[in-house]
C-alpha positions as CSV (number, residue, x, y, z in Angstrom):
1,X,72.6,74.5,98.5
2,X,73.3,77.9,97.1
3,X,73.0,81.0,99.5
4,X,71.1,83.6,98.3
5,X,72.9,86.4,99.8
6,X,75.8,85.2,97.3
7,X,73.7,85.1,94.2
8,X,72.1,88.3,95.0
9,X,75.6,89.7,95.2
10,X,76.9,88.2,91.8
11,X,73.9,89.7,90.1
12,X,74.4,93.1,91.5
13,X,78.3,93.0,90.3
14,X,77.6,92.1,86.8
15,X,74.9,94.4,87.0
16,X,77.0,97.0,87.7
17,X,79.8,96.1,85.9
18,X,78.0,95.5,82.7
19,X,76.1,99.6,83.3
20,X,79.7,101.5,84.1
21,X,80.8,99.6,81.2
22,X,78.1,101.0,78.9
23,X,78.7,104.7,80.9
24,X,82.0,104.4,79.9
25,X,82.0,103.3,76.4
26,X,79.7,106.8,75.6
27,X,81.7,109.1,77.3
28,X,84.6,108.0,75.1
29,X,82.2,108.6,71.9
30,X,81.7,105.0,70.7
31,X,78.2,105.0,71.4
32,X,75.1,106.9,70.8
33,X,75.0,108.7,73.8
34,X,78.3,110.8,73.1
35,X,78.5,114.3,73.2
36,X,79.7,116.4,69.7
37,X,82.7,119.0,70.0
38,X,81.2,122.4,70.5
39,X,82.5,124.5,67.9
40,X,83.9,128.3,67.5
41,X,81.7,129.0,64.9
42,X,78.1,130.4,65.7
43,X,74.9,128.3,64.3
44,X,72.6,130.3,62.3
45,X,69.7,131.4,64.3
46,X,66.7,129.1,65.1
47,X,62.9,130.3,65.6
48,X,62.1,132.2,68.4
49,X,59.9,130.2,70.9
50,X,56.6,131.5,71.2
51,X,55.4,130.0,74.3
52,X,57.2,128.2,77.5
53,X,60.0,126.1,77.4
54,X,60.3,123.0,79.2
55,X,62.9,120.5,80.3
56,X,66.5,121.5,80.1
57,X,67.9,124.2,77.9
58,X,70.7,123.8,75.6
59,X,74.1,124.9,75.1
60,X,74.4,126.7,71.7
61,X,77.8,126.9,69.7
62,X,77.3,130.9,70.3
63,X,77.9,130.8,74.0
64,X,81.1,129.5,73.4
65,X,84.5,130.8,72.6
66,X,83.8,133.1,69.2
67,X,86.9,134.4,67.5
68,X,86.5,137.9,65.5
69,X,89.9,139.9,64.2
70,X,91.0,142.6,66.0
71,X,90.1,145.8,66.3
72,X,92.5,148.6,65.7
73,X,90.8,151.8,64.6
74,X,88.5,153.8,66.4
75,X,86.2,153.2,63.3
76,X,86.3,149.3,63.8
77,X,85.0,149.4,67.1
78,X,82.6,151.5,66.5
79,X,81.3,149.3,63.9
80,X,81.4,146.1,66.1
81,X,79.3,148.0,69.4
82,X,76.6,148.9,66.4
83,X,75.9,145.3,64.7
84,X,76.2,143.8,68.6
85,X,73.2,146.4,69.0
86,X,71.7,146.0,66.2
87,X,71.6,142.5,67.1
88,X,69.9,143.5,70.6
89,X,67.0,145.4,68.8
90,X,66.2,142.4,66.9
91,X,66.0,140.2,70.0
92,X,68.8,138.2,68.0
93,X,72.1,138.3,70.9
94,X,75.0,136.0,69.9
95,X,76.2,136.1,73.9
96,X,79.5,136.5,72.6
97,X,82.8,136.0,74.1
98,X,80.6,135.0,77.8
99,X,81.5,131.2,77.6
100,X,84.2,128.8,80.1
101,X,86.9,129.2,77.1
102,X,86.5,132.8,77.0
103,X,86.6,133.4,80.6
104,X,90.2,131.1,80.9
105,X,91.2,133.0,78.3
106,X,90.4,136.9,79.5
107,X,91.9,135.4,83.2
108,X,95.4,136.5,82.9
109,X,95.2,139.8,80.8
110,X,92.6,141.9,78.2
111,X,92.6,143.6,75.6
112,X,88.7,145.5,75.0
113,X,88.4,147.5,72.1
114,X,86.8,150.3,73.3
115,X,85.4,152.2,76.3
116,X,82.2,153.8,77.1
117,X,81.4,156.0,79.2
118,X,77.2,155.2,80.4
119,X,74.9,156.5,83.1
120,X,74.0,154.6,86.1
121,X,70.3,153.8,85.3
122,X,69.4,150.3,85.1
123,X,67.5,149.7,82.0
124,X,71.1,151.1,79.6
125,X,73.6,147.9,81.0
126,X,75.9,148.7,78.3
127,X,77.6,145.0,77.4
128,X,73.9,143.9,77.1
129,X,73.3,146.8,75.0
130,X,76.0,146.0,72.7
131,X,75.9,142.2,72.8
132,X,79.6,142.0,74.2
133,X,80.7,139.7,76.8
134,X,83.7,139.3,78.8
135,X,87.0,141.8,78.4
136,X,85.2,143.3,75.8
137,X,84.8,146.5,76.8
138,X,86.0,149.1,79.6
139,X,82.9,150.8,80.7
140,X,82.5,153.5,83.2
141,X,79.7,154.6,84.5
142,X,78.1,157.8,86.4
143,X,74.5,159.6,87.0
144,X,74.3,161.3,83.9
145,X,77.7,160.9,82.4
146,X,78.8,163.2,85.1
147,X,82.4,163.8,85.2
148,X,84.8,164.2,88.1
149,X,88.6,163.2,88.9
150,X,87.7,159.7,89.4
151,X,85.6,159.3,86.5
152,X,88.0,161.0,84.2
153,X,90.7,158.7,85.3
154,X,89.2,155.6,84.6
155,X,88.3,156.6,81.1
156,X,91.9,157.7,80.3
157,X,92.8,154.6,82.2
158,X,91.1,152.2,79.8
159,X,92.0,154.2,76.2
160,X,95.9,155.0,77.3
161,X,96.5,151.9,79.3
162,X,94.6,149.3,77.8
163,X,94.8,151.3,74.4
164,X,91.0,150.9,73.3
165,X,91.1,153.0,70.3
166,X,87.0,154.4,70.9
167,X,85.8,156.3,73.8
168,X,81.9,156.5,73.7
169,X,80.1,159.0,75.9
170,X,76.2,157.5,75.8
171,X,73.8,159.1,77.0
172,X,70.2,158.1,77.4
173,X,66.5,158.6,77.0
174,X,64.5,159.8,80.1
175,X,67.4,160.0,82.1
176,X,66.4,160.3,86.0
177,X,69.2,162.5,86.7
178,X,68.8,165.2,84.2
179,X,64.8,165.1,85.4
180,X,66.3,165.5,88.9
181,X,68.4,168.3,88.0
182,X,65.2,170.1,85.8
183,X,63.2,169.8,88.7
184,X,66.2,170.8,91.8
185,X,66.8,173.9,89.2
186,X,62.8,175.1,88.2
187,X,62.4,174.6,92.7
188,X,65.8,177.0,93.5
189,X,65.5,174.6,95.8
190,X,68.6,171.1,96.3
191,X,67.4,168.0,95.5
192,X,66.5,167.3,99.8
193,X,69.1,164.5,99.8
194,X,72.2,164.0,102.1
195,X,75.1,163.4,100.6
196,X,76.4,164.0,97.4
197,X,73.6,163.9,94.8
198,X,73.2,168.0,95.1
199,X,77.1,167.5,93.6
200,X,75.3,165.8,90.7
201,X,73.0,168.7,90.1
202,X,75.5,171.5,90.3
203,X,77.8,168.8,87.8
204,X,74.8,168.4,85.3
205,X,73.0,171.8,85.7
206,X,75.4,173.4,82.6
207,X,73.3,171.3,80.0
208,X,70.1,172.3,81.9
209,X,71.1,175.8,81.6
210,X,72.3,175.5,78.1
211,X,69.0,173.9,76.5
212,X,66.6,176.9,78.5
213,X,64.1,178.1,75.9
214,X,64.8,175.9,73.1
215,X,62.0,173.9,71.5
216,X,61.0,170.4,71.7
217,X,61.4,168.5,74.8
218,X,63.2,169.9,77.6
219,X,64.8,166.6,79.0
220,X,65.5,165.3,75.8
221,X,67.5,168.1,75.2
222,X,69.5,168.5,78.0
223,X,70.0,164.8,77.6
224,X,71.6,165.5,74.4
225,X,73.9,168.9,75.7
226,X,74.8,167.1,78.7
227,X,76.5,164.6,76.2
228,X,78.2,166.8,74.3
229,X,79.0,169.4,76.7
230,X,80.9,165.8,78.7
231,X,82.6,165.2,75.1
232,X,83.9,169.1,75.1
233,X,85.2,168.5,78.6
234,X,86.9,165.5,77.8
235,X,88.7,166.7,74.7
236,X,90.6,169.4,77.2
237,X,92.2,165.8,78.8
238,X,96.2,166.3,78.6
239,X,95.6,162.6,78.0
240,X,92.6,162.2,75.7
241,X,93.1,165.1,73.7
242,X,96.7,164.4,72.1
243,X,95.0,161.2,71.6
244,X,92.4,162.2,69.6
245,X,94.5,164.7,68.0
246,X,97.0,162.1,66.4
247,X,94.4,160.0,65.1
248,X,94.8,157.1,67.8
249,X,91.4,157.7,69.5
250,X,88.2,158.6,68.1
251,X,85.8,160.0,70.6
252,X,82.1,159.8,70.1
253,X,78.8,161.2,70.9
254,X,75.6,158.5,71.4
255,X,72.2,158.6,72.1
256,X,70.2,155.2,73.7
257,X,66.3,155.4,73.3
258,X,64.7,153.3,75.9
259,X,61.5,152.9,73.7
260,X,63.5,151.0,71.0
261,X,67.2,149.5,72.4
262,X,68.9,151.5,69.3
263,X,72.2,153.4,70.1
264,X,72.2,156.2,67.7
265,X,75.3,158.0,66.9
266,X,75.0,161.7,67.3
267,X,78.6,163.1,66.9
């Protein structure tokens, strides 16, 4: 008489055997269930959903490895940061260059293209701005694109060690500390914080100062001094300026407008 612990055991083998079997024969690509090669090459964009999503999103080609030439004039990179945000505007972002093989590759050394120079508030993360991912781009940023040692530093850091040949100083719509510093100024009175955001005022009050009287709208303005008057400072660099001088770095002026997501170049 046959036990029938034994037969349930045989069944359960070749049950198992026979379903690693079929496992196996996909993974290796001989059956239907095999994954295609992701490819460098980014797939032209689908529709944009207009309602929820459900089950499990996909992987697209773009999220992978992308390769693009390199970059090396200040004019080039300038180009790339505008088509990656002219990409953002139109809610069409490659997420280049933010894949595994992109992250292996940036592991052991970089080589960004150029450096920016942002303010602190949330809504202006520049590589999201841009549509640039990893090593990419040097970006440093401060309230209102203030300048100090450190600051500078890092800026001439990233153009004469890592030799991006753009520095970009972008300054923003509605910034909260130029408002801060309109309002600490009109007062004659410090911003009531401990610490060091009175440092901020006294950094960003020249572009206050400078924009006093003009027409049109006061913050905007200053937004706009404050950028160039950081430009002016920055061109008085013993290591920006020769750099600029000789044609190995361009240095350039930008404007971000909250309403829209466009970077406007303004010098």
């Amino acid at each position: 008489m046959t036990n029938p612990d034994s037969s349930r055991r045989r069944f359960l083998t070749t049950a198992l055997s026979a379903g690693v079997g079929a496992v196996g024969l996909a993974a290796c690509g001989n059956g239907p269930a095999a994954t295609a090669p992701l490819t460098t090459t980014p797939s032209a964009p689908g529709p944009v959903a207009s309602g929820p999503v459900s089950g499990t999103p996909s992987v697209t080609p773009a999220a992978v490895l992308q390769v693009e030439p390199p970059v090396t004039t200040g004019e080039q990179a300038l180009r790339r940061l505008l088509e990656g945000n002219a990409r953002f505007v139109a809610d069409r972002t490659e997420a280049i260059d933010e894949g595994v093989e992109r992250r292996v590759a940036v592991s052991k050394s970089q080589q960004p293209f150029a450096t920016v120079l942002g303010c602190v508030d949330s809504r202006v993360p520049v590589e999201l701005v841009f549509d640039r991912g990893l090593g990419d781009l040097v970006v440093v940023r401060s309230a209102g694109e203030a300048l100090d040692h450190s600051v500078t530093g890092s800026l001439e850091f990233g153009v004469a060690e890592l030799h991006t040949p753009l520095l970009m100083v972008l300054g923003h719509q509605r910034c909260g500390a130029l408002d801060a510093t309109i309002k600490a100024l009109d007062s004659h009175r410090t911003t009531a914080h401990a610490g060091q955001i009175d440092y901020l005022v006294e950094t960003l009050a020249p572009a206050v100062r400078q924009v006093s009287g003009k027409p049109g709208d006061r913050l905007d303005n200053a937004v706009r001094a404050n950028v160039g008057l950081v430009i002016a400072q920055l061109r008085k660099s013993p290591v920006l300026g020769p750099l600029e001088k000789s044609g190995k770095l361009t240095l350039v002026a930008a404007y971000y407008e909250l309403d829209t997501g466009k970077v406007v170049v303004s010098g």
